[in-house]
C-alpha positions in Angstrom: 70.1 133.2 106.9 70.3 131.4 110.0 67.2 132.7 112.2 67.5 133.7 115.9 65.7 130.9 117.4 68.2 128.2 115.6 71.4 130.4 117.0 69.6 130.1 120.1 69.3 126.5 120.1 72.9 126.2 118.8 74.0 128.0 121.8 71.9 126.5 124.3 73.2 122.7 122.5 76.5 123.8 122.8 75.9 124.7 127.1 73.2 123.1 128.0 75.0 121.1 130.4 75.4 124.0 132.5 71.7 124.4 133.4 70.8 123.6 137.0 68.1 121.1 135.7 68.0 117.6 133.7 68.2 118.8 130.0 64.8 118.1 128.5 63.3 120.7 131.2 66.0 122.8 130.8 64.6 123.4 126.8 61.2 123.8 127.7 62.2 126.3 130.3 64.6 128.0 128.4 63.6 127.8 125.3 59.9 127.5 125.1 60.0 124.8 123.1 59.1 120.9 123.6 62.1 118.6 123.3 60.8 116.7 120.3 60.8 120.0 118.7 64.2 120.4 119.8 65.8 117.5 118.7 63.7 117.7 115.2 64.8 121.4 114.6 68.2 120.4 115.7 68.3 117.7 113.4 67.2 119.5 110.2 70.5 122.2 111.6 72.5 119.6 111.3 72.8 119.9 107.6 72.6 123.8 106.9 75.9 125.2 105.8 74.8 128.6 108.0 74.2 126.3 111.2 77.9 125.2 110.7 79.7 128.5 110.0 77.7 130.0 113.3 79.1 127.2 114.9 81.2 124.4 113.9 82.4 123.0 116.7 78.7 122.2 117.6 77.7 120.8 114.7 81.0 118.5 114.3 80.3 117.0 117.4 76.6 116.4 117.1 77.6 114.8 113.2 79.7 112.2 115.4 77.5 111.7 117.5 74.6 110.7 115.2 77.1 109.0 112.8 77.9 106.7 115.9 74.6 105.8 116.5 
């Protein structure tokens, strides 16, 4: 079961633009967490079949993202 601190992240990944501030302080101040935590827990979502029925259109895009890279 997908825990409430990944949804969180999920949902902060799929607005974060919308935060006044650049995004790596934006994380720490909304989520409490450092951004290499972040991105490593974000990574490891990338792969859970829970992560992607929560939210699919977040994970899609983050898959293309790192599959560009």
């Amino acid at each position: 079961m997908l825990s409430q601190s990944d949804r969180r992240i999920l949902d902060f990944e799929r607005g974060w633009f919308l935060q006044p501030e650049p995004k790596d302080r934006s994380i720490t101040d909304v989520l409490g967490l450092s951004p290499s935590d972040y991105y490593s827990r974000l990574r490891e979502l990338l792969g859970d079949p829970e992560a992607m029925s929560y939210d699919p259109l977040t994970i899609r895009r983050l898959r293309r993202m790192v599959g560009a890279a």
